[in-house]
C-alpha positions as CSV (number, residue, x, y, z in Angstrom):
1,X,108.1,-5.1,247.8
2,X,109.3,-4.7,243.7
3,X,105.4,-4.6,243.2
4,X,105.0,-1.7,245.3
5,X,108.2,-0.1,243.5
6,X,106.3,-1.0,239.9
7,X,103.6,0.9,241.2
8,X,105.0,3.9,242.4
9,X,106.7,4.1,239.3
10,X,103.9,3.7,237.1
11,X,101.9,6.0,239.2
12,X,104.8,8.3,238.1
13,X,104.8,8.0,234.8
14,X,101.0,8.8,234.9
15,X,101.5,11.9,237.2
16,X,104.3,12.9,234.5
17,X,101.9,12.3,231.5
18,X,99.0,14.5,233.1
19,X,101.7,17.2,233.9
20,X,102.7,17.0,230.2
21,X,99.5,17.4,228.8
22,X,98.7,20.3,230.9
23,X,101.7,21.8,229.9
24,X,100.8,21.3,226.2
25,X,97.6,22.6,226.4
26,X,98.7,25.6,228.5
27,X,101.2,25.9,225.6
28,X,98.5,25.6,222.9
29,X,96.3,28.5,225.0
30,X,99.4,30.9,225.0
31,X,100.1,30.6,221.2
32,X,96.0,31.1,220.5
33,X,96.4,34.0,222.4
34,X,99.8,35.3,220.6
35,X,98.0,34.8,217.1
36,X,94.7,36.3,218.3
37,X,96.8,39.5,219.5
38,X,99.2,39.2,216.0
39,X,95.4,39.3,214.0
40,X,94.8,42.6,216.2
41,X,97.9,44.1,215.4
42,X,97.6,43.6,211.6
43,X,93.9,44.8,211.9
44,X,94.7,47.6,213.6
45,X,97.7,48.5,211.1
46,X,95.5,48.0,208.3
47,X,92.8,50.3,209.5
48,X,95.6,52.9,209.9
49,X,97.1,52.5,206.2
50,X,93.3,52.6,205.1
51,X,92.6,55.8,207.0
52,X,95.4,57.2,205.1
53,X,94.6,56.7,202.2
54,X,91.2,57.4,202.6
55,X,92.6,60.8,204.1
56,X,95.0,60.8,200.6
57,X,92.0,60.4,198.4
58,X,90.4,63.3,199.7
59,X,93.2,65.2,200.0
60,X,93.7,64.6,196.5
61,X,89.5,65.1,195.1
62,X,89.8,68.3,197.1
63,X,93.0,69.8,194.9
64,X,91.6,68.7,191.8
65,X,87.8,70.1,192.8
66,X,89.7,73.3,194.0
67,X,91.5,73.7,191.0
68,X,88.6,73.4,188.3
69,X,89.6,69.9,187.2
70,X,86.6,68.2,188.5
């Protein structure tokens, strides 16, 4: 009979370890995703600020070309 409770209970602790590593890795997979969408964000934010000032320079070229400084 205690063998049979040894047993159960290290069948347990096994079960509890292969829960806890799927839950890790689960964990790992959200973060991944939460950095790959951060990356996006800060791509996206720096294509914006580049437009702009892409949109500034020529903004710029054009009032110096329009007024005879170029």
């Amino acid at each position: 009979m205690e063998k049979n409770n040894e047993l159960e209970v290290v069948n347990k602790n096994i079960k509890n370890l292969g829960d806890q590593k799927r839950k890790d890795a689960t964990d790992i997979e959200k973060k991944k995703i939460t950095l790959q969408k951060k990356k996006l964000r800060l791509k996206e934010e720096k294509m914006k600020k580049m437009e702009h000032l892409k949109s500034y320079e020529d903004f710029t070229e054009s009032i110096l070309v329009g007024s005879g400084g170029g």
